[in-house]
FIMAR-988270 format. One record per residue (C-alpha): x, y, z. Coordinates in steps of 0.25 Angstrom, whole numbers, padded with zeros to 4 digits, always signed. Layout:
BEGIN
XYZ;...
//
This chain:
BEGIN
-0082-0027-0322;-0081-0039-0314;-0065-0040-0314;-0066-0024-0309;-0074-0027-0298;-0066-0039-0293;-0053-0030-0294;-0061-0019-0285;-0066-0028-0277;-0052-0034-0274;-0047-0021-0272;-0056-0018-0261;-0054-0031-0253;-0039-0027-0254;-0043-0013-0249;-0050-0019-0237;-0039-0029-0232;-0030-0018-0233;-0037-0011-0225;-0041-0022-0216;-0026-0027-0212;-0022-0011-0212;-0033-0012-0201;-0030-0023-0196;-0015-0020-0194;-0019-0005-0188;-0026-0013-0177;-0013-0020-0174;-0005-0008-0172;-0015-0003-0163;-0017-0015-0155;-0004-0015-0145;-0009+0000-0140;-0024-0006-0138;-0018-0015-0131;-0011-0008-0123;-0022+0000-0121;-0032-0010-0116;-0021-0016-0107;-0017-0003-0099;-0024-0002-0086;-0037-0010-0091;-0039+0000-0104;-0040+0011-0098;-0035+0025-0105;-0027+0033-0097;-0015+0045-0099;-0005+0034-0095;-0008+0024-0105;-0007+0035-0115;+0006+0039-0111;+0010+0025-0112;+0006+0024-0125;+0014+0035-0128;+0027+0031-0123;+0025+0017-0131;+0020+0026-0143;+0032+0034-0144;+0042+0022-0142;+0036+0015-0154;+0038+0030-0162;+0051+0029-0159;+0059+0029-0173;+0067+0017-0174;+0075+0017-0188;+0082+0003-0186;+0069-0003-0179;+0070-0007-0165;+0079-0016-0159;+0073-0029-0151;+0080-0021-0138;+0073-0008-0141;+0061-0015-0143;+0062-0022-0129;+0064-0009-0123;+0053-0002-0128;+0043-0014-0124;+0049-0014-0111;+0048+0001-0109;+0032+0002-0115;+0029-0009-0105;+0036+0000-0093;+0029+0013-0095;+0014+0004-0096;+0020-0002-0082;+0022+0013-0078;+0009+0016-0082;+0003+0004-0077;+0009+0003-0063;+0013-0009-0064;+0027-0006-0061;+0042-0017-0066;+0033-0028-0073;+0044-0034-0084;+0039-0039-0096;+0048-0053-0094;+0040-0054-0081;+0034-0068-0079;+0021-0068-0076;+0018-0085-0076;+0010-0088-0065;+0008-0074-0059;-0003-0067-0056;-0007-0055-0066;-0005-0043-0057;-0017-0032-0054;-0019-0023-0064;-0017-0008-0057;-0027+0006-0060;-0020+0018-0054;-0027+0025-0046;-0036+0036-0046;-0037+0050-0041;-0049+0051-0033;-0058+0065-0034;-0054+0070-0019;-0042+0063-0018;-0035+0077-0014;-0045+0079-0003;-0039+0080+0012;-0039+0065+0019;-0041+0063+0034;-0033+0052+0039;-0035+0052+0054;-0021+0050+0064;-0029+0041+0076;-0040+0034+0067;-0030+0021+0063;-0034+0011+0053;-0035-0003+0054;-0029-0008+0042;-0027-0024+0037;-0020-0033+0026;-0031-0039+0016;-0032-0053+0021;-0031-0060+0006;-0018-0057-0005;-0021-0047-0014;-0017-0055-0026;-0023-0071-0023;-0033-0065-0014;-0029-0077-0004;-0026-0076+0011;-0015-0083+0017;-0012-0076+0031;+0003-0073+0034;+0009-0075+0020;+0001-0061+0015;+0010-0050+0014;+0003-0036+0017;+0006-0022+0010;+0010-0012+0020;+0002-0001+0012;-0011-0007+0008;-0019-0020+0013;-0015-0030+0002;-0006-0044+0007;-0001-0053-0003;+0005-0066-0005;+0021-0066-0009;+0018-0076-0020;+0007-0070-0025;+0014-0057-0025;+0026-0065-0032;+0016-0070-0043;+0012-0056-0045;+0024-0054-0049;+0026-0043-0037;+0036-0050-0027;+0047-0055-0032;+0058-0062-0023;+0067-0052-0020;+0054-0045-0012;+0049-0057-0007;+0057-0056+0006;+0054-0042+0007;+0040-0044+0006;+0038-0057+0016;+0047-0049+0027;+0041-0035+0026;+0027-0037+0024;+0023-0041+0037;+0032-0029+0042;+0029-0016+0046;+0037-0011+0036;+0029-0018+0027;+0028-0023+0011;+0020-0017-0001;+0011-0021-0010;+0015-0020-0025;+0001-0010-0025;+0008+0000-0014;+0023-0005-0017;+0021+0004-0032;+0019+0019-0029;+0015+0021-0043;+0002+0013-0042;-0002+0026-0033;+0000+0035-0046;-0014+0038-0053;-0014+0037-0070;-0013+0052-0071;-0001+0053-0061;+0006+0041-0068;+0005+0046-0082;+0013+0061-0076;+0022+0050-0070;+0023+0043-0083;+0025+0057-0090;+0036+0061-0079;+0044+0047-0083;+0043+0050-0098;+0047+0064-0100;+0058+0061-0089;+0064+0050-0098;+0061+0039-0087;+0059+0025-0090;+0052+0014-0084;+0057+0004-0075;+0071+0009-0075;+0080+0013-0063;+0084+0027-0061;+0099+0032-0059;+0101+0044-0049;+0104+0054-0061;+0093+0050-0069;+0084+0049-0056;+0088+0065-0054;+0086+0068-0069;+0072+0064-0068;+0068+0071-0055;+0073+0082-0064;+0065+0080-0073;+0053+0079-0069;+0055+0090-0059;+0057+0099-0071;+0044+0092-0078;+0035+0095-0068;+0041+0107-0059;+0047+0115-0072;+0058+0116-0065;+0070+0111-0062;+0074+0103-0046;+0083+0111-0037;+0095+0105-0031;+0086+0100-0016;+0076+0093-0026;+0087+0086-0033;+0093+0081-0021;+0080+0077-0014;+0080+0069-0028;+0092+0064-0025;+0088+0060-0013;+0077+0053-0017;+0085+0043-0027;+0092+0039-0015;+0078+0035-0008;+0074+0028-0021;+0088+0020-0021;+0090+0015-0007;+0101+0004-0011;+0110+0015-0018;+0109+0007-0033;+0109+0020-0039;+0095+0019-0046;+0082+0019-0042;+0073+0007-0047;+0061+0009-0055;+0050+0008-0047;+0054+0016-0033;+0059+0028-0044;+0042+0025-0050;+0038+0025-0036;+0045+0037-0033;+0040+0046-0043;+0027+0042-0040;+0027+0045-0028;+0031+0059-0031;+0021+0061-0040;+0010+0058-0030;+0017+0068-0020;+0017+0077-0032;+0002+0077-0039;-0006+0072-0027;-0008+0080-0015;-0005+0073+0000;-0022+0071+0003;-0022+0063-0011;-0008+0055-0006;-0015+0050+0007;-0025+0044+0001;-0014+0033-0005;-0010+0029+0010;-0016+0015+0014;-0023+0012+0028;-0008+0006+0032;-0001+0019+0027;-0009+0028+0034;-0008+0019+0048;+0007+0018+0045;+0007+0033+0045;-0001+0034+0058;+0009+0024+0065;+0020+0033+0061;+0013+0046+0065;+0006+0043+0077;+0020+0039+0085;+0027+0053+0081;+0013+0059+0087;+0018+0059+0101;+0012+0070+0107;-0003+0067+0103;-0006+0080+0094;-0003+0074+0081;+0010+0081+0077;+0024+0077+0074;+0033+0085+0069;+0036+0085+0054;+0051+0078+0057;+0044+0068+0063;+0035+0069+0049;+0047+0069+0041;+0053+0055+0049;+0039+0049+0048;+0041+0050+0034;+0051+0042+0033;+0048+0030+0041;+0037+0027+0029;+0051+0022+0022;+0056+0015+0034;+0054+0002+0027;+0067+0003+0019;+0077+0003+0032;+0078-0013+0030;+0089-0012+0041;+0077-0008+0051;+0076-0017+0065;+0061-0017+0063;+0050-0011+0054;+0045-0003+0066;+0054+0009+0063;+0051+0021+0073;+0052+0036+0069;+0064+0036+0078;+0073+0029+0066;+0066+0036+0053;+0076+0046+0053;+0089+0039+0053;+0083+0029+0045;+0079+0039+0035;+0092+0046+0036;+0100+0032+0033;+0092+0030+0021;+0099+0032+0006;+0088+0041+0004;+0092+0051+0014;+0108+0052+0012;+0107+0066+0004;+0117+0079+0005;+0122+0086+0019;+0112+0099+0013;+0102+0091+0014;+0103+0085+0026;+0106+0101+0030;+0092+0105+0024;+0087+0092+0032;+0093+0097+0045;+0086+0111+0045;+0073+0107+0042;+0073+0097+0053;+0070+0109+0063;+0058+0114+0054;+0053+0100+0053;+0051+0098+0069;+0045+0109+0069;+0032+0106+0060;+0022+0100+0066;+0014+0088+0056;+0002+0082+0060;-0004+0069+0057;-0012+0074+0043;+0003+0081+0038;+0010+0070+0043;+0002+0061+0034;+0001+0071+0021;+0017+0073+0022;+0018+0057+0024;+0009+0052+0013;+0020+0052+0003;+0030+0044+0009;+0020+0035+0015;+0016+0032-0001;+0030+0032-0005;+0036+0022+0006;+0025+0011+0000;+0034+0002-0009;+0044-0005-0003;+0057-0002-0011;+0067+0003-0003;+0068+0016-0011;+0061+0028-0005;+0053+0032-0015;+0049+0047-0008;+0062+0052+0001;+0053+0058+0013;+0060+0072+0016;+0072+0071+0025;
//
């Protein structure tokens, strides 16, 4: 009897440490995705985790009947960390990146929707704001006078080295920085310079969604076919239809603005930048938009109105509107004299640019509109809802044009 209880009572234990390192090896298949979990935005559960999830999910799914390669497997790595940048907003950050002796950068929320964020906003023509740089760097939180560089859209100055040990600024925009900052022309901030930092989670996930079904990865530069292949795309995916011949050449169009040194591809981020921008122009109205515009966007827009407003009853016509628009782009024409580009030179300029070299039946269609145009009145409330969009979209200092304004 006592031989058969020992035998049980072996069998028993064996059951149990099956069981415990069946356990204990479930927990460490799972572990990676907690992980990931707890990492992403601070814990939080959210639709564009999900779909991250998703594309890592049906990546490791994938059937492999010789078992991966060390490439394949550095690609998958690579690609599962560039959709959670997506995701995150954290834009190129590359895994070899060095990051000795640098500051950990600030960790991003997108923002919110707010309950009457649709509701009409009142911005007043004669009421001008007084607005000032923050005395201290946003990143040491130390003033040093004249060695801080200012963003021309928000009130945040920064030392160059401690943007360099952010990891932001790197030498070839080092020059770039220290001469334009102090300009009217002006330098962005890596907060303003991202237009995808102005998408909310919800708008980012039908982004994401966008990029996915259309075949688009991550961090990689667009040829002109596969550019217009997209546009397709997603014009069909959304409208159900297909684009008619003026909306493929406007796309057309648009690559050239996104590719202003002819290299027959656009880059990564100004195509990101792009498509966000269309979709805020697409889901949100144009009283939402105006609640983006900083106190320097909105006095830059009163310097630019109030001269075209000769006669005093606050309208110009909308040809004027249409040249205004353009002159929130102005700080691409690096051949200028001087930053301070009058109204007079927008459209020459404009004309000039790679952007604007489209077909003669265009350029016909251009013409006969140019008659209607002068004769529209727009006041200063129009003039600021037809703006709002290129004012956003003229914030990052690539060269590209990430919103072609209407010829």
């Amino acid at each position: 009897m006592g031989v058969l209880m020992s035998r049980r009572q072996t069998v028993e234990q064996v059951q149990k440490v099956s069981l415990a390192v069946s356990a204990f090896k479930d927990g460490l298949r799972e572990r990676p995705s907690t992980k990931r979990k707890a990492e992403a935005w601070g814990g939080r559960r959210g639709t564009l985790e999900h779909e991250v999830r998703e594309v890592q999910e049906e990546e490791e799914e994938r059937p492999e009947a010789a078992g991966p390669s060390q490439t394949q497997r550095e690609e998958s790595h690579a690609n599962r960390a560039a959709w959670e940048r997506l995701r995150d907003g954290r834009g190129v950050e590359p895994e070899e990146f060095d990051r000795a002796n640098r500051f950990t950068p600030p960790a991003f929320v997108r923002p919110t929707r707010e309950l009457h964020d649709d509701e009409p906003l009142e911005i007043s023509l004669e009421q001008r704001e007084q607005v000032s740089s923050d005395e201290m760097c946003e990143i040491c939180e130390v003033w040093t006078a004249e060695s801080l560089f200012p963003c021309r859209v928000c009130t945040r100055v920064y030392h160059d080295g401690c943007l360099r040990r952010m990891g932001f600024l790197h030498n070839s925009s080092a020059v770039e920085v220290t001469e334009t900052a102090h300009t009217e022309t002006g330098w962005s901030c890596y907060y303003c310079d991202n237009l995808n930092l102005l998408l909310t989670e919800e708008e980012m996930y039908s982004l994401m969604e966008t990029f996915q079904q259309c075949k688009i990865i991550p961090e990689t530069c667009l040829m002109q076919d596969r550019f217009l292949r997209y546009k397709h795309l997603a014009h069909q995916r959304h409208l159900d239809r297909p684009m008619s011949e003026e909306q493929e050449e406007r796309a057309a169009l648009q690559f050239s603005a996104l590719d202003p040194d002819k290299k027959g591809h656009v880059e990564w981020p100004d195509f990101l930048s792009h498509e966000s921008i269309v979709l805020l122009q697409k889901l949100r109205p144009q009283n939402s938009l105006l609640r983006l515009l900083t106190a320097k966007e909105r006095e830059r827009a009163r310097a630019t109105f109030l001269p075209l407003n000769q006669d005093g009853q606050g309208l110009i016509s909308e040809g004027e509107c249409r040249k205004a628009q353009h002159t929130w782009f102005r700080k691409h024409q690096k051949e200028a004299p001087s930053c301070n580009v009058s109204i007079s030179h927008v459209g020459p300029m404009s004309e000039s640019s790679p952007a604007s070299s489209g077909s003669s039946q265009s350029q016909e269609k251009t013409l006969l509109g140019t008659e209607q145009e002068e004769s529209r009145l727009v006041d200063w409330p129009t003039f600021l809802k037809e703006s709002v969009i290129y004012i956003l979209a003229a914030r990052p200092n690539s060269a590209a044009i990430h919103l072609k304004p209407l010829a």
